[in-house]
DSSP file (Angstrom, degrees, kcal/mol; ACC not computed):
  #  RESIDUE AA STRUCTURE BP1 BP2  ACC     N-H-->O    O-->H-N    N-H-->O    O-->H-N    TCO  KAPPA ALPHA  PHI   PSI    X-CA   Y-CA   Z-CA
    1    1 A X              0   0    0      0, 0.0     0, 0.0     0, 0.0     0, 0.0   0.000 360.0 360.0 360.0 135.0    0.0    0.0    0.0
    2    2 A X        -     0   0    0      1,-0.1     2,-0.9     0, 0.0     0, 0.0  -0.103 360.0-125.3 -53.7 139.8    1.3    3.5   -1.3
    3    3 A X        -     0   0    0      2,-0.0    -1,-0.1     0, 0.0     0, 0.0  -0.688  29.1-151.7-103.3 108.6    2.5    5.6    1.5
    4    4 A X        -     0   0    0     -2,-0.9     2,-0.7     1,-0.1     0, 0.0  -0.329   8.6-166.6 -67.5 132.7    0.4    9.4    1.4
    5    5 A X        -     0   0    0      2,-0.0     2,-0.6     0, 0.0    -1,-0.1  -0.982  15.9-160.4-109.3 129.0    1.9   12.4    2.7
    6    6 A X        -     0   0    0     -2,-0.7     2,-0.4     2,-0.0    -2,-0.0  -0.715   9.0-151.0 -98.0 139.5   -0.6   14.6    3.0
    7    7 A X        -     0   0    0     -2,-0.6     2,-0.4     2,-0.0    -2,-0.0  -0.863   2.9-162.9-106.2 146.5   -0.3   18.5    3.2
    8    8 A X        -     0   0    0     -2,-0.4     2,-0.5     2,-0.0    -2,-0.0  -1.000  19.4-164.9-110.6 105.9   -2.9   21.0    5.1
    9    9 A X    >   -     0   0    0     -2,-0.4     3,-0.5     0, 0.0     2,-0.1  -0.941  10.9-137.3-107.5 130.0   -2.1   24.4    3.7
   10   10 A X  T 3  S+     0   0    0     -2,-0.5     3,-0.0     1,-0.2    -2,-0.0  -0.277  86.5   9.4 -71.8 118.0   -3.5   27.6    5.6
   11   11 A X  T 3  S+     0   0    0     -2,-0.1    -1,-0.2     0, 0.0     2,-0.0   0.892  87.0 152.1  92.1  34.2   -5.0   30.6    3.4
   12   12 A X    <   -     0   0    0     -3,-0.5     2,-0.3     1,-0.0    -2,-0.0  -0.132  49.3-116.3 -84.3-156.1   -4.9   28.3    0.0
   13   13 A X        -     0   0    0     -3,-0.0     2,-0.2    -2,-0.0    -1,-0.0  -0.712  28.1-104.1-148.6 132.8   -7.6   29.5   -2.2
   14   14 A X        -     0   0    0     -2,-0.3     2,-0.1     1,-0.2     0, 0.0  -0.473  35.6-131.2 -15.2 117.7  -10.5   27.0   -3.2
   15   15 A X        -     0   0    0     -2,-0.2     2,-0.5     1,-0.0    -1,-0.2  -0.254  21.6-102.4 -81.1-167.6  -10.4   25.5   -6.6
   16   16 A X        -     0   0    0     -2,-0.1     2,-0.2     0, 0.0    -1,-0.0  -0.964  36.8-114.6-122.1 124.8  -13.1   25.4   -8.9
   17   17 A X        -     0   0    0     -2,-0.5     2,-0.2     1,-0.1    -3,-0.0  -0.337  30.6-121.7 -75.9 144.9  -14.9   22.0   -9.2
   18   18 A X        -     0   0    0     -2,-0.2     2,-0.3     1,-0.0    -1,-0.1  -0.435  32.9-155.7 -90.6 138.4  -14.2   21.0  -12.3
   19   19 A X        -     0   0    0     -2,-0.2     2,-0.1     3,-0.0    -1,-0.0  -0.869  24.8-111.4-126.3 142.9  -18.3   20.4  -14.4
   20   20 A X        -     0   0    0     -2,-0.3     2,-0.3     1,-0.1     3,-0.1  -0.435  49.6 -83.0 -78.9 152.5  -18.8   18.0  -17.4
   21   21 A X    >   -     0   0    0     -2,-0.1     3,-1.5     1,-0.1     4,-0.3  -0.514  58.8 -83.4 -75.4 132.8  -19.5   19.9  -21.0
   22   22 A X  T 3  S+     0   0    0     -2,-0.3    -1,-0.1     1,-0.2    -3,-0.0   0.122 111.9  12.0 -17.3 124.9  -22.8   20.9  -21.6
   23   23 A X  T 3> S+     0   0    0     -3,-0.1     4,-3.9     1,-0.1    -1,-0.2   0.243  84.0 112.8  89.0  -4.0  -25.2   18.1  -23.2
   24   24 A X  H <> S+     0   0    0     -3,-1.5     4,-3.1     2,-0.2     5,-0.2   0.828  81.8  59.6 -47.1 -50.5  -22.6   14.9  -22.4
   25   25 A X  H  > S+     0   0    0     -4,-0.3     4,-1.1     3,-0.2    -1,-0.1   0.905 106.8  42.0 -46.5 -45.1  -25.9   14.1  -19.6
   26   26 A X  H  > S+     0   0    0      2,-0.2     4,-1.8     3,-0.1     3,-0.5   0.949 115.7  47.2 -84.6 -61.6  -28.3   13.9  -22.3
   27   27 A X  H  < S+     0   0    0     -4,-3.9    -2,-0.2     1,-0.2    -3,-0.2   0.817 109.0  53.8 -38.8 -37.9  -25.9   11.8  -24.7
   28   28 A X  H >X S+     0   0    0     -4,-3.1     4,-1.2     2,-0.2     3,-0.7   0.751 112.7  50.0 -52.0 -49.7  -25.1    9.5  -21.9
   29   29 A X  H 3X S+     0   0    0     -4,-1.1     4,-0.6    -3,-0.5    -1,-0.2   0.702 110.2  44.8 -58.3 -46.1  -29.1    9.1  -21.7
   30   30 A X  H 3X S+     0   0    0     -4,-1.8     4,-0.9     1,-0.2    -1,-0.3   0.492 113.4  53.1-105.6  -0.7  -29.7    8.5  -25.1
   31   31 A X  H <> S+     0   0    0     -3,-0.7     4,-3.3    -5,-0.2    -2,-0.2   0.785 111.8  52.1 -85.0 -45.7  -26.5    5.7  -25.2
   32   32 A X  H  X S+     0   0    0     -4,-1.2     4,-1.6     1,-0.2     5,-0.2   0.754 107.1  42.0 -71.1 -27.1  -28.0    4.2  -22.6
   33   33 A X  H  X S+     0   0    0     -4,-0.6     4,-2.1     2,-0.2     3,-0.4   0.945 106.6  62.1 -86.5 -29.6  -31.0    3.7  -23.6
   34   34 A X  H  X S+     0   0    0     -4,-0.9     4,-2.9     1,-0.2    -2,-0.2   0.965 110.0  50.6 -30.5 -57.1  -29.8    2.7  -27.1
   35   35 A X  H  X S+     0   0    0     -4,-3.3     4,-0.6     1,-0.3    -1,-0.2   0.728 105.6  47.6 -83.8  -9.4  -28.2   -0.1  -25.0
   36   36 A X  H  < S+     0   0    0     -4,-1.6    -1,-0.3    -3,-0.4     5,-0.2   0.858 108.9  60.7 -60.6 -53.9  -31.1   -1.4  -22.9
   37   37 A X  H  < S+     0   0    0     -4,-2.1    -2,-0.2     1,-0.2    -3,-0.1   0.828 109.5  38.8 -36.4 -56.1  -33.1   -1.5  -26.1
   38   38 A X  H  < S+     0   0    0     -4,-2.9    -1,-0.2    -5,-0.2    -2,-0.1   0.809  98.5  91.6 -80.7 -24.0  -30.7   -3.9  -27.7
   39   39 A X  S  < S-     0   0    0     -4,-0.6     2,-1.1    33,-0.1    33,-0.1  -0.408  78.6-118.2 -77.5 152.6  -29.9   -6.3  -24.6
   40   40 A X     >  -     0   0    0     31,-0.5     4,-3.4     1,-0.2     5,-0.2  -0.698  24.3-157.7 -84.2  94.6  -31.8   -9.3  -23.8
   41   41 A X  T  4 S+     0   0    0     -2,-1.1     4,-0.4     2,-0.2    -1,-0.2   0.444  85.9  58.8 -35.5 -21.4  -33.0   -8.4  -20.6
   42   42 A X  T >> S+     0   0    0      2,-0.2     4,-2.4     3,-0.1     3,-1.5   0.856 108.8  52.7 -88.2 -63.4  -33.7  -12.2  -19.1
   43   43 A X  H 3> S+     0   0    0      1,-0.3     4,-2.7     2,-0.2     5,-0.4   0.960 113.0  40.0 -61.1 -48.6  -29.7  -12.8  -19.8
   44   44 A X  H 3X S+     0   0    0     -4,-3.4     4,-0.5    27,-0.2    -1,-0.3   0.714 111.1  54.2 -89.3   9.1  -28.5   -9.8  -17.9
   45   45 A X  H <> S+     0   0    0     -3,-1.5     4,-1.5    -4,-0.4     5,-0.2   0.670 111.9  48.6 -77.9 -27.2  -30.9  -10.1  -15.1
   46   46 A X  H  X S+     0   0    0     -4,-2.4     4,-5.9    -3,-0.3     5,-0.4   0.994 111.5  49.8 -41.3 -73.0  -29.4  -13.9  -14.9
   47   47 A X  H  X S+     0   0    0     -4,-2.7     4,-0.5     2,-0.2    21,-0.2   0.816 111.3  52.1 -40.7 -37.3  -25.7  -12.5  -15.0
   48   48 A X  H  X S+     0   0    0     -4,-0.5     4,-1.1    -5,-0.4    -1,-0.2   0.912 102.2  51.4 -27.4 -81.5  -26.7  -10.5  -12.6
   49   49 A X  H  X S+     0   0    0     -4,-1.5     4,-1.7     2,-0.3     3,-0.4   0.915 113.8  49.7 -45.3 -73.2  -28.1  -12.9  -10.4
   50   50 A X  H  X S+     0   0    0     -4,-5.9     4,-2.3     1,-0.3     5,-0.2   0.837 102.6  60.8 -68.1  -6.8  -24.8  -14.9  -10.7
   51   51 A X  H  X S+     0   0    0     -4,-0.5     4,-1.3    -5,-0.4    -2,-0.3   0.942 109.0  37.2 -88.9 -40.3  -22.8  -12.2  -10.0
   52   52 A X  H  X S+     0   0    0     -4,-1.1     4,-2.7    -3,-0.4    -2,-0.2   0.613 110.4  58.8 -73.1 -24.4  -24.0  -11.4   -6.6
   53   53 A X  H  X S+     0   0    0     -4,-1.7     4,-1.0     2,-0.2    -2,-0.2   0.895 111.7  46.5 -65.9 -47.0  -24.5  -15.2   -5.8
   54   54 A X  H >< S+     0   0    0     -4,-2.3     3,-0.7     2,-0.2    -2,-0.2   0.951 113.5  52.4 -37.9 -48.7  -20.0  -15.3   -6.7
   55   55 A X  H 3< S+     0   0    0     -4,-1.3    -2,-0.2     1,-0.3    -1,-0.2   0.986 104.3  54.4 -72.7 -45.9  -19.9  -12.4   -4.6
   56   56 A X  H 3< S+     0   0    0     -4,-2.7    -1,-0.3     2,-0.0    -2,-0.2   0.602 119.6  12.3 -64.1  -3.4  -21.9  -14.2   -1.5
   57   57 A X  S << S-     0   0    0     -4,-1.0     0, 0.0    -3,-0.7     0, 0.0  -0.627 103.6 -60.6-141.3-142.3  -19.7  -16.7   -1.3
   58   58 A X  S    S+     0   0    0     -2,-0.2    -4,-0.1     2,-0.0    -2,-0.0   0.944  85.8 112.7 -90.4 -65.5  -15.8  -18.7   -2.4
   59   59 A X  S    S-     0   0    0     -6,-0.1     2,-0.1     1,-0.1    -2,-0.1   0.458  81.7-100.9 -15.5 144.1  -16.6  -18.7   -6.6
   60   60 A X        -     0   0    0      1,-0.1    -1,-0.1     3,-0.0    -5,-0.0  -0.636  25.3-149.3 -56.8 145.3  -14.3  -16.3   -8.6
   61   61 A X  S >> S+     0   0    0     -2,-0.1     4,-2.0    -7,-0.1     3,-1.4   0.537  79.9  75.2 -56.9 -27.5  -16.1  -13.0   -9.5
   62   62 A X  H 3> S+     0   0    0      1,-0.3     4,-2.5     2,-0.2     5,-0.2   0.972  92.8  49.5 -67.5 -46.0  -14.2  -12.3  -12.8
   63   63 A X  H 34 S+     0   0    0      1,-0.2     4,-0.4     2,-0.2    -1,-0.3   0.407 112.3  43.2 -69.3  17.4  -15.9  -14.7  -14.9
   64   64 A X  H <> S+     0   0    0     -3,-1.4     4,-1.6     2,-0.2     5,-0.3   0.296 113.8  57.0-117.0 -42.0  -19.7  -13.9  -14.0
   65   65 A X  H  X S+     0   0    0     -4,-2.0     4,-3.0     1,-0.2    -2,-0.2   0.923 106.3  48.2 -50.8 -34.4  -18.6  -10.6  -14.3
   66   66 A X  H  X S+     0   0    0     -4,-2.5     4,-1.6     2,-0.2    -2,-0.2   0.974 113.5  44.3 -65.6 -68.8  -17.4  -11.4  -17.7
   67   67 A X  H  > S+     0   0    0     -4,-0.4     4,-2.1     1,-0.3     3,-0.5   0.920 114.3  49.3 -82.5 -75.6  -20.3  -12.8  -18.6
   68   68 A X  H >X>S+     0   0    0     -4,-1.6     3,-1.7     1,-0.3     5,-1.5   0.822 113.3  46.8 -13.9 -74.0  -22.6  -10.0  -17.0
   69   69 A X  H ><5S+     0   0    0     -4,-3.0     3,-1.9     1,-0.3    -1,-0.3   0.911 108.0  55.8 -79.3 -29.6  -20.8   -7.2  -18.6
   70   70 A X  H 3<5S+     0   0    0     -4,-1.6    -1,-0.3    -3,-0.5    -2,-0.3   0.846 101.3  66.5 -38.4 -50.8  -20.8   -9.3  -22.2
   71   71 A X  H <<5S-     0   0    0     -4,-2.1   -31,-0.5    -3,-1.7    -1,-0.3   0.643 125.1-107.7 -39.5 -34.5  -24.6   -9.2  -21.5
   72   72 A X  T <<5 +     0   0    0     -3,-1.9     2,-0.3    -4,-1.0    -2,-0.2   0.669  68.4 153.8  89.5  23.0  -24.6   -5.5  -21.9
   73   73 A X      < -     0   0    0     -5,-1.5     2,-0.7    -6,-0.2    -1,-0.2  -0.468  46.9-114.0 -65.4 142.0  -25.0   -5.2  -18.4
   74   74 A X    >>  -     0   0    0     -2,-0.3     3,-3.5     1,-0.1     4,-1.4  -0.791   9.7-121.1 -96.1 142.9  -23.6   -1.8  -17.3
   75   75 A X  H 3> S+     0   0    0     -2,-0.7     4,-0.7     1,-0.4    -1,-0.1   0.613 122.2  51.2 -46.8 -35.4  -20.2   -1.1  -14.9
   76   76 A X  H >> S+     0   0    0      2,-0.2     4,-1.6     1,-0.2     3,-0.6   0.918 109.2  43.8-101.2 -44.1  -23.0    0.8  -12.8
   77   77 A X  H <> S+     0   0    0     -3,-3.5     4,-2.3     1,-0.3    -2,-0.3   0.858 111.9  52.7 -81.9 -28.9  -25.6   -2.2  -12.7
   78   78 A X  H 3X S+     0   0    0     -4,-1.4     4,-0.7     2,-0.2    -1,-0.3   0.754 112.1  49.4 -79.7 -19.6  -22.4   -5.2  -11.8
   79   79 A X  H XX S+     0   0    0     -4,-0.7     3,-4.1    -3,-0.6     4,-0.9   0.934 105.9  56.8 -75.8 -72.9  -21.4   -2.5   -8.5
   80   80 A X  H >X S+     0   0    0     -4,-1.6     3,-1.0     1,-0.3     4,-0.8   0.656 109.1  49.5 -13.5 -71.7  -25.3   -2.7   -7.8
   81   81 A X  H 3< S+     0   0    0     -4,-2.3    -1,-0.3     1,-0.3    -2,-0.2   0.530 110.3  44.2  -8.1 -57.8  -24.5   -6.4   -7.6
   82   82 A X  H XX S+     0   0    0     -3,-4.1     4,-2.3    -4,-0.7     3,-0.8   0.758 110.0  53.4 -72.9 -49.1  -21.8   -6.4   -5.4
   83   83 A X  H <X S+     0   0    0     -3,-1.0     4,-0.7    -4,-0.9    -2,-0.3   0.531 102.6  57.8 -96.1  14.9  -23.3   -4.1   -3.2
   84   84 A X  H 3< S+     0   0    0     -4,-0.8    -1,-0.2    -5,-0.4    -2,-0.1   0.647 122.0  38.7 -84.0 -21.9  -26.9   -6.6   -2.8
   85   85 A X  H <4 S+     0   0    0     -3,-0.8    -2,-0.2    -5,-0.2    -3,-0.1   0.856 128.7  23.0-104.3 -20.6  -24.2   -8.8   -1.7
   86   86 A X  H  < S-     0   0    0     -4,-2.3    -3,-0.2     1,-0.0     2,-0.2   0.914  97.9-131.1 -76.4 -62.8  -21.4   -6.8    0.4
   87   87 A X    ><  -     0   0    0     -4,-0.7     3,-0.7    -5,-0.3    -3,-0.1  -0.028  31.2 -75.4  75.7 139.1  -23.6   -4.1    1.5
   88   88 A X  T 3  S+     0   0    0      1,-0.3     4,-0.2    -5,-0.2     3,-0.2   0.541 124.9  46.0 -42.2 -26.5  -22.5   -0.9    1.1
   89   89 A X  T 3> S+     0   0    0      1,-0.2     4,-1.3    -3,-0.1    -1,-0.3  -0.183  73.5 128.1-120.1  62.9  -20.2    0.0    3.5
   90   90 A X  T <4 S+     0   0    0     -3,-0.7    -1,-0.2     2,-0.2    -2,-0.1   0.344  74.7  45.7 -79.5  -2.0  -18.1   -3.4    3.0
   91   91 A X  T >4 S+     0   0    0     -3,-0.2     3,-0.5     2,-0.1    -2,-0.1   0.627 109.2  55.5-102.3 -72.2  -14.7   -1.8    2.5
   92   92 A X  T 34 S+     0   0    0      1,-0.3    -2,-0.2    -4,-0.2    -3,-0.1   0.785 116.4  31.2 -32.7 -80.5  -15.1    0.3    5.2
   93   93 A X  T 3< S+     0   0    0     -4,-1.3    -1,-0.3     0, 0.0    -3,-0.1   0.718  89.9 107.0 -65.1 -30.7  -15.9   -2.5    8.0
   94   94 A X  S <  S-     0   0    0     -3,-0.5     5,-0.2    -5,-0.1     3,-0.2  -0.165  82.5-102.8 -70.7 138.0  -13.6   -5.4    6.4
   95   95 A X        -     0   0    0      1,-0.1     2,-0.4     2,-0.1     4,-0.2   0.258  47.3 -89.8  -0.7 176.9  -10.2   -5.9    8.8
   96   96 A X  S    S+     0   0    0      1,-0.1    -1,-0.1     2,-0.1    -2,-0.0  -0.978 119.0  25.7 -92.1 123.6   -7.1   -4.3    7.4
   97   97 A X  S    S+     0   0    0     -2,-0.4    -1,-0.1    -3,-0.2    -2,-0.1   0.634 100.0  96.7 101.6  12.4   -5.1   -6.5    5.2
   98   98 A X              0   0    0     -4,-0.1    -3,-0.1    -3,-0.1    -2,-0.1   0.633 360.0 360.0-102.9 -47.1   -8.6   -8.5    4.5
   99   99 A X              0   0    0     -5,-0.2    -1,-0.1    -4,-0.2    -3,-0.0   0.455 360.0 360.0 -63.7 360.0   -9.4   -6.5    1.0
């Protein structure tokens, strides 16, 4: 694990949070729906379903993941997955040296 030094500096100046370009929301929208449209819904609610059953117990994850994301499941919907089986704050609680 990397070792941070972190710095506190007094009287900095605020940056400016950095905003996605205009109309990138609405493309994202209309890609995604493109891609719901085309997927067999039964298969990636399967993958799915096996992907959180890997996660609750021993099984590798990568290959269901594989499978899942092959499905045209999305990166957002396989976390969803994870976290039906983890819970959310499952990083947070596990030991050290356990992740």
């Amino acid at each position: 694990m990397p070792r941070w030094n972190t710095v506190a500096v007094e009287g900095a100046e605020p940056y400016e949070t950095l905003r996605a370009v205009p109309g990138i929301e609405e493309r994202q929208a209309e890609r995604l729906a493109k891609l719901r449209a085309w997927r067999c819904g039964d298969r990636v609610h399967r993958t799915l379903a096996a992907v959180t059953a890997a996660a609750g117990g021993d099984d590798n994850l990568l290959p269901p993941m594989k499978e899942a994301l092959a499905a045209g499941a999305t990166v957002g919907e396989v976390c969803d997955a994870l976290r039906a089986a983890w819970g959310p704050d499952a990083l947070r609680e596990a030991p050290l040296g356990a992740v």
